[in-house]
MIMARPA-789878 format. One line per field, with one value per residue (C-alpha): residue number from 1; residue in one letter; chain; x, y, z. Coordinates in steps of 0.001 Angstrom, whole numbers. Layout:
BEGIN
pos = (NUM; ...)
code = (A; ...)
unit = (A; ...)
px = (X; ...)
py = (Y; ...)
pz = (Z; ...)
END
This chain:
BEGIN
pos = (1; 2; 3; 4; 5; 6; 7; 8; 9; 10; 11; 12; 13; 14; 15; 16; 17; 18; 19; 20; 21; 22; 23; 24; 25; 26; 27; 28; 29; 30; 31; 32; 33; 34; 35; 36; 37; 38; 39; 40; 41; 42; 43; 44; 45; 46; 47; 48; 49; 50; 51; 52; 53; 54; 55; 56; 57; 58; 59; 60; 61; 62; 63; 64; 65; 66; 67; 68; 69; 70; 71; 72; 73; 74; 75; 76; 77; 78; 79; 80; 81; 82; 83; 84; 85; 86; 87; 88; 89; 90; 91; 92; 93; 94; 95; 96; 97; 98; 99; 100; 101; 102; 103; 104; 105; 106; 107; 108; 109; 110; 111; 112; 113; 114; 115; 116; 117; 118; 119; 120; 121; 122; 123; 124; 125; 126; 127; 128; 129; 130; 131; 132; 133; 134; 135; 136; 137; 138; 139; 140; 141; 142; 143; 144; 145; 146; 147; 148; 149; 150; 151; 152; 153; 154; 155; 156; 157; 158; 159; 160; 161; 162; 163; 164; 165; 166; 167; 168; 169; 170; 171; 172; 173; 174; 175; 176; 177; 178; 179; 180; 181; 182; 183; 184; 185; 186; 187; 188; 189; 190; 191; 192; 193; 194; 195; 196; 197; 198; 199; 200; 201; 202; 203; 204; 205; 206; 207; 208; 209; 210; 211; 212; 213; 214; 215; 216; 217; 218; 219; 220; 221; 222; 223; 224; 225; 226; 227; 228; 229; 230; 231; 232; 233; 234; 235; 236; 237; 238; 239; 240; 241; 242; 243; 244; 245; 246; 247; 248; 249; 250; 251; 252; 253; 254; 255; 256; 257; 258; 259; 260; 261; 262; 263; 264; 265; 266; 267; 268; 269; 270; 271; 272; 273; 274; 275; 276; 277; 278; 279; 280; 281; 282; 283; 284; 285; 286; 287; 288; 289; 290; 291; 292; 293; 294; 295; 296; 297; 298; 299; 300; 301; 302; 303; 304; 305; 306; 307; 308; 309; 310; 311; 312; 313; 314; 315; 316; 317; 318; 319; 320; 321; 322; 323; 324; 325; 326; 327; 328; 329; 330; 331; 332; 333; 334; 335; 336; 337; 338; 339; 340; 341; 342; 343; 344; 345; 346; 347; 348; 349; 350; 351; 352; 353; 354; 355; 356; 357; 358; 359; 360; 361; 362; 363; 364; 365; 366; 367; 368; 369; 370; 371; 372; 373; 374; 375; 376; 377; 378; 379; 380; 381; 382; 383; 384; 385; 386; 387; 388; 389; 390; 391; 392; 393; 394; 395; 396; 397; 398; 399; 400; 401; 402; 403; 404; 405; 406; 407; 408; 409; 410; 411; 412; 413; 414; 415; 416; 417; 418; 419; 420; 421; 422; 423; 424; 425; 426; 427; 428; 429; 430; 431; 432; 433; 434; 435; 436; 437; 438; 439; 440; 441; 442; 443; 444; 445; 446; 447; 448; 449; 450; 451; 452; 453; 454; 455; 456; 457; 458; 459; 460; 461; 462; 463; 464; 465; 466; 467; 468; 469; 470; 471; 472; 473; 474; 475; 476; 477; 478; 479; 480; 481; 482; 483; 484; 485; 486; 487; 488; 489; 490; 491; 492; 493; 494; 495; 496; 497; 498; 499; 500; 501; 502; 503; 504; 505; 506; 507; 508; 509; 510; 511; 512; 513; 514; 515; 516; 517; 518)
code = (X; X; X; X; X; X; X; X; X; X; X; X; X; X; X; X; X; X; X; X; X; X; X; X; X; X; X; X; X; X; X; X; X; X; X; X; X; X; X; X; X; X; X; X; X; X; X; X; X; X; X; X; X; X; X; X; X; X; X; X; X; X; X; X; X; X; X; X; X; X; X; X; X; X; X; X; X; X; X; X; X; X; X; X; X; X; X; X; X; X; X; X; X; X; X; X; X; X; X; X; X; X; X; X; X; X; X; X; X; X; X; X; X; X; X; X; X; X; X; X; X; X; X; X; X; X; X; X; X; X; X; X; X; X; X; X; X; X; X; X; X; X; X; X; X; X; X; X; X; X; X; X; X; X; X; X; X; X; X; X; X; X; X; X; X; X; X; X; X; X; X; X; X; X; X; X; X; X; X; X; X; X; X; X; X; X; X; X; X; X; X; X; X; X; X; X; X; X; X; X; X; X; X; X; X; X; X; X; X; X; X; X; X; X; X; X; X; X; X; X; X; X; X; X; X; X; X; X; X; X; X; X; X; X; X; X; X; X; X; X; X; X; X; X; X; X; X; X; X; X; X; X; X; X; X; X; X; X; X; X; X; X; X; X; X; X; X; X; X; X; X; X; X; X; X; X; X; X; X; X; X; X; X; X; X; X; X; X; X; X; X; X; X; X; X; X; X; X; X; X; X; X; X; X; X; X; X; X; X; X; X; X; X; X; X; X; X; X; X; X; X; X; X; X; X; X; X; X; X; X; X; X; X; X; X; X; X; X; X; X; X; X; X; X; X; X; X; X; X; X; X; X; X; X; X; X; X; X; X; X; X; X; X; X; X; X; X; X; X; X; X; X; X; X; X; X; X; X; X; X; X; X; X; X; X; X; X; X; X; X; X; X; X; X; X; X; X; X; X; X; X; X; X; X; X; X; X; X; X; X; X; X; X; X; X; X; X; X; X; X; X; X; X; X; X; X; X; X; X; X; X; X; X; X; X; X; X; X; X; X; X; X; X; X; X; X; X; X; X; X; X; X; X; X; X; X; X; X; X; X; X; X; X; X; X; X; X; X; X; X; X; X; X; X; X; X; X; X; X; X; X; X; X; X; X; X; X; X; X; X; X; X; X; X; X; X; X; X; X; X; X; X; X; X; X; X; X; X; X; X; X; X; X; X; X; X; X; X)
unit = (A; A; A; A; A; A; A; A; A; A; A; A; A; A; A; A; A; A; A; A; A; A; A; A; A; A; A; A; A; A; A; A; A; A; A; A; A; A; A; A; A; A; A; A; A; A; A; A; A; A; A; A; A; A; A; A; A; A; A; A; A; A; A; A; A; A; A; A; A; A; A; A; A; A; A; A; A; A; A; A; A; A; A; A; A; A; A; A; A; A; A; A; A; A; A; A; A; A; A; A; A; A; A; A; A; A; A; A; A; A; A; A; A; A; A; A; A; A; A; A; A; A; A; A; A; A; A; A; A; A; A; A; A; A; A; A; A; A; A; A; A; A; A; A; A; A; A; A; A; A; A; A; A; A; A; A; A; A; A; A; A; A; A; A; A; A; A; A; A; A; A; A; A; A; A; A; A; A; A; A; A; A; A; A; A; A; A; A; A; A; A; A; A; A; A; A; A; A; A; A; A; A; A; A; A; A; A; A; A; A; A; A; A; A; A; A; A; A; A; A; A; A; A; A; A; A; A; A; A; A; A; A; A; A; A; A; A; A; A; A; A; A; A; A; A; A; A; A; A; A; A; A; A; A; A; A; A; A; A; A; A; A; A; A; A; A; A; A; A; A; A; A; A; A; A; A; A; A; A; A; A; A; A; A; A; A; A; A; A; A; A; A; A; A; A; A; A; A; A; A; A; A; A; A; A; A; A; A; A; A; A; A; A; A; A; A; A; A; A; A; A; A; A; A; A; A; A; A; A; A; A; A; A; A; A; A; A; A; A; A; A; A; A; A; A; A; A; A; A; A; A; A; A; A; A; A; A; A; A; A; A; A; A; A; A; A; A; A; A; A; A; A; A; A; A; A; A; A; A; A; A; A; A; A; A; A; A; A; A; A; A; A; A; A; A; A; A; A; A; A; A; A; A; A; A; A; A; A; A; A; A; A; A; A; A; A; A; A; A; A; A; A; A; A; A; A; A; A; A; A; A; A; A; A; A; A; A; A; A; A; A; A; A; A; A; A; A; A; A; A; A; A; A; A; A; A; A; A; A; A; A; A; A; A; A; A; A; A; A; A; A; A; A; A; A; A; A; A; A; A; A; A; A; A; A; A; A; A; A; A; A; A; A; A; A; A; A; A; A; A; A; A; A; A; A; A; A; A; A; A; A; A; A; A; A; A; A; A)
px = (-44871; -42587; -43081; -39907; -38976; -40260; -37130; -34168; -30872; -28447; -27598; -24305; -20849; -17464; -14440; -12558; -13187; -12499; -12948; -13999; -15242; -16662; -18549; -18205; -17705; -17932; -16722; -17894; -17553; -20314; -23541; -22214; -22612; -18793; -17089; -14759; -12020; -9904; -9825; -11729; -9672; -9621; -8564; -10288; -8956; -11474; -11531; -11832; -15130; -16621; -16067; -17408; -20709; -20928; -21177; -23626; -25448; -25527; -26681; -29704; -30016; -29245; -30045; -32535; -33705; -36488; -39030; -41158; -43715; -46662; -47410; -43519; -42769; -46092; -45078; -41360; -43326; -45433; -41900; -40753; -39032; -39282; -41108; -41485; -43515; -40932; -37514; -37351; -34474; -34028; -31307; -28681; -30514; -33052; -31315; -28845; -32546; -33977; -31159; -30284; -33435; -32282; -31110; -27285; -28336; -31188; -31366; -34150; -35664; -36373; -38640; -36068; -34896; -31615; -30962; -31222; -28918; -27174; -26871; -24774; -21809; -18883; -21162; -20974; -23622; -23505; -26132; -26439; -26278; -29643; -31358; -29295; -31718; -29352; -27671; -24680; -22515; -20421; -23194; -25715; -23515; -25603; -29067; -31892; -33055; -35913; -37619; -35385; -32796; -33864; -34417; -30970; -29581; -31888; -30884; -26936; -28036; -29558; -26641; -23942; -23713; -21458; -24526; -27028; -29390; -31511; -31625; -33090; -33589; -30496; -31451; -34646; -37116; -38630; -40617; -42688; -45415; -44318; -47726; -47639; -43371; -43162; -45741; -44142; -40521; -40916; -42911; -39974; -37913; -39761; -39673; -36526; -34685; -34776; -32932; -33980; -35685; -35968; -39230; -38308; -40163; -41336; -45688; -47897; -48931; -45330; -44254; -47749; -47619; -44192; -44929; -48143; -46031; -43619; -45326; -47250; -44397; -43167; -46672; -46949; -49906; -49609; -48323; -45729; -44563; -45012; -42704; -39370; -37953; -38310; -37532; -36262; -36450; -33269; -34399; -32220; -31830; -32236; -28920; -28623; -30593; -33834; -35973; -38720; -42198; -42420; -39415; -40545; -43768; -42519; -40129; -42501; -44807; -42266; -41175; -44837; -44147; -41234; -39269; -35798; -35151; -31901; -30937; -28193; -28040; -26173; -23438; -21192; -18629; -18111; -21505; -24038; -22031; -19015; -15810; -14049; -14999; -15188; -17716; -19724; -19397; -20713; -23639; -24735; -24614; -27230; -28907; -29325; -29856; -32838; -34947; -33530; -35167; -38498; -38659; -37555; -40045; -42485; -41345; -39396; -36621; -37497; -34650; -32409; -28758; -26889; -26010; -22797; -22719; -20076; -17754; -16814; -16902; -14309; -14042; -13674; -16355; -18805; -19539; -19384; -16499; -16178; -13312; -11329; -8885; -11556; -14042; -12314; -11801; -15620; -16453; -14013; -14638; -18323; -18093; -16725; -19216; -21753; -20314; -20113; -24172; -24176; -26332; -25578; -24115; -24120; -21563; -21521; -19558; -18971; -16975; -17556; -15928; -18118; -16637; -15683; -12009; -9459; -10671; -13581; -12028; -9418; -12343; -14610; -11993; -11092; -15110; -15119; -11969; -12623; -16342; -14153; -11899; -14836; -16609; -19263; -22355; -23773; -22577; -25001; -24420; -21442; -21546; -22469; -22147; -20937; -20827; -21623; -24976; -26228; -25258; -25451; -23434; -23199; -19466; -18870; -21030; -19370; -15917; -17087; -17704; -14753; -13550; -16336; -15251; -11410; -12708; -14546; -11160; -9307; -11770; -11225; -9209; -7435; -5725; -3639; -3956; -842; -1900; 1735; -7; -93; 3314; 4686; 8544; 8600; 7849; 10376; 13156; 12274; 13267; 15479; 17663; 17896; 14763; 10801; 7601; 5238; 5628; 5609; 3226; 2128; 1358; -495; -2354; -3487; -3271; -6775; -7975; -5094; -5565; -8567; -9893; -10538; -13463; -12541; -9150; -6496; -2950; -1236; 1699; 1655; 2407; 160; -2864; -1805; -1854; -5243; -6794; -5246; -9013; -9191; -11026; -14232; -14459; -14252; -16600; -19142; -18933; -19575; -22467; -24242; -23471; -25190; -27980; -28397; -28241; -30031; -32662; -34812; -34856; -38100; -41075; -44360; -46698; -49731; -47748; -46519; -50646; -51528; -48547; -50117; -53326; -52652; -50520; -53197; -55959; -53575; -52878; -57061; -57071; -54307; -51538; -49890; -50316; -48676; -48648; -48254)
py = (-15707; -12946; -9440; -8083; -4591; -1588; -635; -2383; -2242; -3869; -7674; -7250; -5679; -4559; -7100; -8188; -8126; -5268; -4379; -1065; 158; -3330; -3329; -5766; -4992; -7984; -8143; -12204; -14424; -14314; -16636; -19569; -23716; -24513; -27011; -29611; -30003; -32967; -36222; -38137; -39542; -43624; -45576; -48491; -50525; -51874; -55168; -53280; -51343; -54752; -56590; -53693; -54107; -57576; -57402; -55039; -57195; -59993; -58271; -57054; -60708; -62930; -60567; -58023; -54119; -54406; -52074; -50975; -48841; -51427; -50116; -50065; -53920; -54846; -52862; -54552; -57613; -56602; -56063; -59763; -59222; -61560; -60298; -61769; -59531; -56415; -58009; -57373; -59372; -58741; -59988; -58217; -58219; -56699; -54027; -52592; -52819; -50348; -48055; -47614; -45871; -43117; -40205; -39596; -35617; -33591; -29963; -28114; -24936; -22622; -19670; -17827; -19503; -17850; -19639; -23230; -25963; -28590; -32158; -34928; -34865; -32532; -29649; -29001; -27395; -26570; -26789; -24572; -26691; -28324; -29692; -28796; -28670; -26279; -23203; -21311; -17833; -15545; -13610; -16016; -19143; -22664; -22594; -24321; -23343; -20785; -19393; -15484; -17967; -20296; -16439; -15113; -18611; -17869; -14757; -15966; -18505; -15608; -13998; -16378; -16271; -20128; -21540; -22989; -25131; -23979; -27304; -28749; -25863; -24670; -24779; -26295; -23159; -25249; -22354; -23194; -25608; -29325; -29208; -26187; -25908; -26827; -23904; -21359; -22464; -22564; -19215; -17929; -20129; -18928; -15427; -15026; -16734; -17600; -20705; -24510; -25628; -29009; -30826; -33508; -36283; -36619; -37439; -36753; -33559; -32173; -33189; -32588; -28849; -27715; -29686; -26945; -24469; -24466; -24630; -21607; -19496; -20191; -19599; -22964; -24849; -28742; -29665; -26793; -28562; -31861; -30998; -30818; -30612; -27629; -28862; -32186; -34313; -36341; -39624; -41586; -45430; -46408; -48506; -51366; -52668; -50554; -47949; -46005; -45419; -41776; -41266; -44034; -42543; -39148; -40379; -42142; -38760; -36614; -39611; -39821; -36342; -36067; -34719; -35484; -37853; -38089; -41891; -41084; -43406; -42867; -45465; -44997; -47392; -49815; -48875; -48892; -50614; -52526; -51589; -51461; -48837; -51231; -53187; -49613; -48324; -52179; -51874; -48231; -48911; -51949; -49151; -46997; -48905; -50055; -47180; -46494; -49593; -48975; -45415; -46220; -49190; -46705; -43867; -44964; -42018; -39941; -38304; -39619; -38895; -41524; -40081; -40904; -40455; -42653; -42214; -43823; -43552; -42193; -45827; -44564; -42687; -44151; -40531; -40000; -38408; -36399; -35492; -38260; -40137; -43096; -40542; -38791; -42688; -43734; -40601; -40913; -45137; -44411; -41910; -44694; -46735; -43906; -42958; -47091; -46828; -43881; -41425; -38389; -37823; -36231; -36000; -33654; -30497; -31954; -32087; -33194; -29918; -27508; -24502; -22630; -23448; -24858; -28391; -27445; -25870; -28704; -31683; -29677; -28705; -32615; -33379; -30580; -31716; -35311; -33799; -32481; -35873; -38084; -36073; -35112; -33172; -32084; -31109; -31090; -28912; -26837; -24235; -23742; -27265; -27982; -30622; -33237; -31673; -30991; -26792; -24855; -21537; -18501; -17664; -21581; -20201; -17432; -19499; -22104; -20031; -18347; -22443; -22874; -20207; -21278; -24682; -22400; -20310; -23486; -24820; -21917; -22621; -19061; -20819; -24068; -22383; -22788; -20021; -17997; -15346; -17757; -18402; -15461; -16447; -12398; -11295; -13865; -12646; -8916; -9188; -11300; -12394; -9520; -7674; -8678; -8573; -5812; -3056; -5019; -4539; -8375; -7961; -4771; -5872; -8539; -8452; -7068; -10601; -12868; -14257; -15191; -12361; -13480; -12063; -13427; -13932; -11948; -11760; -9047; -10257; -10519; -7195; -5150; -7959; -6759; -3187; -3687; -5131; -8530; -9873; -13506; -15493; -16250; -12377; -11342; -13592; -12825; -8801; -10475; -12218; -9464; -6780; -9080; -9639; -5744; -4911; -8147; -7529; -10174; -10828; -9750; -12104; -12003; -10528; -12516; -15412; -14576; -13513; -16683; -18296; -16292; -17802; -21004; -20815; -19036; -21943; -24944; -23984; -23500; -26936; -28150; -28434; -31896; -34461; -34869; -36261; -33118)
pz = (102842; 103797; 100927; 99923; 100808; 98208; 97886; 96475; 95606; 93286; 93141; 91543; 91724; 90417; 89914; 92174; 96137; 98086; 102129; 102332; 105900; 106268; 102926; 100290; 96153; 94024; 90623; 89850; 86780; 84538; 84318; 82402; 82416; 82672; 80541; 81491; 79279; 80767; 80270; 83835; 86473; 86352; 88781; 87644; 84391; 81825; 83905; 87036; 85809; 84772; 88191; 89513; 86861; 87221; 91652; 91009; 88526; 90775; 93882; 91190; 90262; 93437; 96623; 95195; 96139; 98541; 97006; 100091; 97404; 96575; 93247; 92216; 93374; 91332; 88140; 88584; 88285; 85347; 84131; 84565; 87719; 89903; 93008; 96485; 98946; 98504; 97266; 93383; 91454; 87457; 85671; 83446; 79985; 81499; 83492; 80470; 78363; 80328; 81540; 77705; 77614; 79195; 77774; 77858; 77997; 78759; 79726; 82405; 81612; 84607; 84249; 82923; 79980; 79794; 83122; 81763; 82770; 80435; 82131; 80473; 78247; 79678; 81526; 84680; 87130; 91184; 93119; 96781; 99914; 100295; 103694; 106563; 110213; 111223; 110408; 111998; 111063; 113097; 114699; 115841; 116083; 115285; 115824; 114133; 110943; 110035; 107313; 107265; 107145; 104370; 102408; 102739; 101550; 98267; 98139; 97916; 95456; 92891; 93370; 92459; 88854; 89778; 91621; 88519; 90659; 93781; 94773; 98084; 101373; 101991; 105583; 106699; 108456; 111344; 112173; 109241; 109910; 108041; 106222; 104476; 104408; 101160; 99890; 101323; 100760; 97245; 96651; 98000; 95488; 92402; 92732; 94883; 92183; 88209; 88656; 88326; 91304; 93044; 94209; 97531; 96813; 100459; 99932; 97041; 97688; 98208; 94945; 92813; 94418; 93439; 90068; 89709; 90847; 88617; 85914; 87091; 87378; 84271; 83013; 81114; 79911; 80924; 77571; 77342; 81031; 80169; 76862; 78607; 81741; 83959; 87593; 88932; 92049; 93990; 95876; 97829; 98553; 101982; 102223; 102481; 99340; 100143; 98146; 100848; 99800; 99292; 97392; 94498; 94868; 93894; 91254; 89700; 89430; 87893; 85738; 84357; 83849; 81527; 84692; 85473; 88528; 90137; 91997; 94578; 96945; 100167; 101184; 103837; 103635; 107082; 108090; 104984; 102631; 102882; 104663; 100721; 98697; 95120; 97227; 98476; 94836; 93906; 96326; 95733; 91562; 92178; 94348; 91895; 88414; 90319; 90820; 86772; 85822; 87521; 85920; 82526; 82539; 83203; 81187; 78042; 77699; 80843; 81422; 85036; 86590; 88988; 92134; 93960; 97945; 98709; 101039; 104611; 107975; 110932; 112264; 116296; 116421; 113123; 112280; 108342; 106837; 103913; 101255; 102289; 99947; 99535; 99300; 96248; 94812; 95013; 93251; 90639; 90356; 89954; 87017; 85261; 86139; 85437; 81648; 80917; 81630; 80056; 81834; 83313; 87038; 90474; 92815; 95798; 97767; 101325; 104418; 107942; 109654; 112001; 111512; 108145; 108629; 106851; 107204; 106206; 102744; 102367; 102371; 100269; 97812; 97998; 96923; 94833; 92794; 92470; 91203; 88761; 88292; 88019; 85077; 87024; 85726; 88866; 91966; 94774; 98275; 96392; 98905; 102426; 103467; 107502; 109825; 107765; 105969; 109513; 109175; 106789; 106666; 104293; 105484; 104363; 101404; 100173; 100772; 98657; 96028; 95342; 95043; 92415; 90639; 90334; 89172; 86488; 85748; 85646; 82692; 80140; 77286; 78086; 80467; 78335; 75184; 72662; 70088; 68761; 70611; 74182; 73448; 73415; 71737; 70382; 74221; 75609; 73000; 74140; 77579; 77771; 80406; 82207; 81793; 83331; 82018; 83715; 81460; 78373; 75526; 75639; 79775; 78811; 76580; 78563; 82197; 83173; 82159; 82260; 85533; 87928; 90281; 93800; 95923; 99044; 98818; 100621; 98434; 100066; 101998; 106095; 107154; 104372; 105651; 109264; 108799; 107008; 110386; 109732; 108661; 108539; 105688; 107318; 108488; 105125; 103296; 106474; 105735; 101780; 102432; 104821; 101869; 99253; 101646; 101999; 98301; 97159; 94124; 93545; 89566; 87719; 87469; 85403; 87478; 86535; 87361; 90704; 91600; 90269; 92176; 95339; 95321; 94626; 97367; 99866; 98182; 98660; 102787; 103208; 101950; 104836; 102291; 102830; 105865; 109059; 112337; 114392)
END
């Protein structure tokens, strides 16, 4: 574990972003769990959603999920499934038993209560970019992850007042032994950040740690933990039709646990799943009702979100693409498929671009949107994502956000309301034809807040940009991201629980932490 600096500065800023001599100011949006307003996107009719149900039914029923976890294909057959060597089948009735079970809404308590996250219903939540090997920005260029690395990414997700989740390592530090990764990582975690964390479900000891750790930072008893949820885990389906042994077997843990599991299988169409995206939504549904069934068989009412990670693949090359048009379809088709089970969902922040550029920003804002579209309720790798989740970058990072928090803008009522006031007929009649509307009392009045405040955004026109060193988008959000690096305060934490976070830390790596090969 790396010690913070004695000395620290601020983790905030002043509205609005502004260049000075290569610094960064940042005026952001306030800590919030946005609400989406509108109506979902549909492509699918009422038949449409129940051709889709029923192909995923029958795959359940006719085909089967091979369950390659022992003790999950024998309680699936404690269940009634029917159960030969790892292929589990279960019919309909059975299926729609168990996943109405599940809670249509939960929320996850963090150490810092004020920092809890609301899943289900119309919220909203974004969650950093999470497992990249690599990471790349305009200094060092790509490289492979390590643990400074990993520490500045926490540090940007603390600081983002849009980023509510601090999800899966932003970038994976291979200079940290595999056994004792997972220790260190989330130390850093807890007291780098107040946010929800995420456990990978990747061996028993992995998951039971950051369970214990968890609830020591938050200074819990095992019944206070066991209450509610305070962290979560994502699996995902091996696709085609297969669930992996330490994923169910750390699913299972939290489930027994009372802690939310999220199912997101990962179906690229013409490769994983088939070449039409009804039949990859089909397939990745059976996917994940599955691993639902197995948990809520297990746990009545623990709470679980269906993932969607749908999308297809560049068919010249078979390398996955992202925030394509049938990307931005699966993820709205699913929701539908998603609010008919009625659970909450995931959806996801991605492109396949390298580079921040503007095909990175036009395929995230695609995934990002049709998040949006689809009624999603969370939204993994919502900033930093490159190269298909193979980089991560904090240029891409701070870009991203200033997207997330647009999305937020767009949801506030300020923004459609119809109020006499929003109207504004007396303004209208004031000026008239012939006059305009800056020096009026109703702009006065109002233009501070009327309309969203960029912090990496450039608006001046051409020549104003030019005289101003003509800085281009990534440039900017890198001198961003190094100032919030440099003035980065980590938020407060109880100090009996981080010393009691330390040594269980220190006592869990004497002890080898958790297996490997190497």
């Amino acid at each position: 574990m790396t010690e913070e600096p004695t000395r620290r500065k601020r983790a905030g800023g002043r509205a609005g972003m502004q260049v000075r001599a290569g610094t960064a100011v940042i005026d952001q949006m306030p800590w919030r769990i946005p609400v989406n307003p509108d109506r979902p996107t549909e492509p699918l009719d009422a038949d449409g959603v129940q051709r889709v149900h029923k192909t995923a039914m029958r795959i359940l029923r006719d085909i089967g999920i091979e369950f390659l976890n022992p003790e999950a294909a024998a309680i699936l057959k404690q269940a009634g499934c029917i159960v030969n060597g790892t292929n589990v089948r279960m019919d309909e009735d059975f299926v729609m038993e168990m996943v109405a079970r599940a809670p249509s809404t939960f929320t996850i308590t963090p150490r810092n209560p004020d920092r809890e996250i609301i899943m289900g219903g119309k919220h909203m939540v974004f969650v950093n970019v999470s497992s990249p090997p690599n990471a790349w920005d305009m200094e060092r260029g790509k490289r492979s992850g390590d643990f400074e690395t990993f520490r500045e990414f926490m540090k940007l997700t603390q600081y983002f007042n849009c980023i509510h989740v601090a999800g899966g390592y932003p970038v994976e530090p291979i200079d940290i032994h595999p056994s004792v990764r997972h220790l260190d990582c989330l130390y850093e975690k807890l007291t780098l950040t107040d946010k929800v964390v995420h456990a990978y479900s990747l061996g028993v000891e992995r998951v039971e740690d950051v369970m214990e750790m968890v609830r020591i930072a938050g200074g819990l008893t095992e019944e206070e933990f066991q209450a509610k949820p305070r962290m979560y885990t994502n699996i995902n389906s091996v696709s085609p039709l297969k669930h992996d042994f330490p994923m169910l077997d750390g699913a299972m843990r939290m489930a027994r646990r009372g802690q939310p599991v999220v199912v997101t299988p990962f179906t690229l169409a013409g490769a994983m799943a088939p070449v039409t995206m009804s039949g990859a939504v089909a397939l990745s549904i059976a996917e994940a009702l599955a691993a639902v069934v197995l948990l809520q068989y297990i746990n009545p009412g623990c709470p679980v979100a269906i993932g969607t990670f749908t999308s297809n693949v560049d068919m010249k090359s078979g390398a996955p693409a992202f925030g394509t048009p049938e990307y931005m379809r699966a993820t709205q088709m699913t929701g539908q498929l998603v609010r008919f089970y009625g659970v909450p969902m995931r959806a996801s922040g991605v492109c396949a671009a390298n580079v921040p550029d503007g095909q990175a920003m036009w395929e995230t804002s695609n995934s990002l949107w049709s998040a949006v579209q689809s009624g999603t309720n969370m939204v993994y790798h919502a900033a930093g994502w490159l190269e298909g989740g193979l980089i991560a970058s904090p240029e891409k990072f701070i870009m991203d956000c200033e997207v997330l928090q647009m999305i937020q803008r767009y949801f506030e009522e300020a923004t459609f309301a119809t109020t006499e006031d929003d109207l504004a007929f007396d303004t209208i009649k004031e000026v008239g034809p012939n006059g305009h509307y800056f020096g009026v009392q109703h702009t006065q009045d109002r233009y501070q807040q009327a309309f969203y405040a960029p912090i990496c955004s450039d608006w001046r026109n051409y020549e104003a940009w030019q005289i101003d060193g003509g800085v281009w988008t990534q440039e900017r959000a890198h001198r961003i991201y190094k100032q919030i690096i440099a003035e980065f305060e980590a938020p407060a934490m109880n100090g009996d629980h981080q010393e009691e976070l330390r040594r269980f830390v220190a006592k869990r790596k004497q002890e080898g932490g958790a297996p490997t090969d190497f």
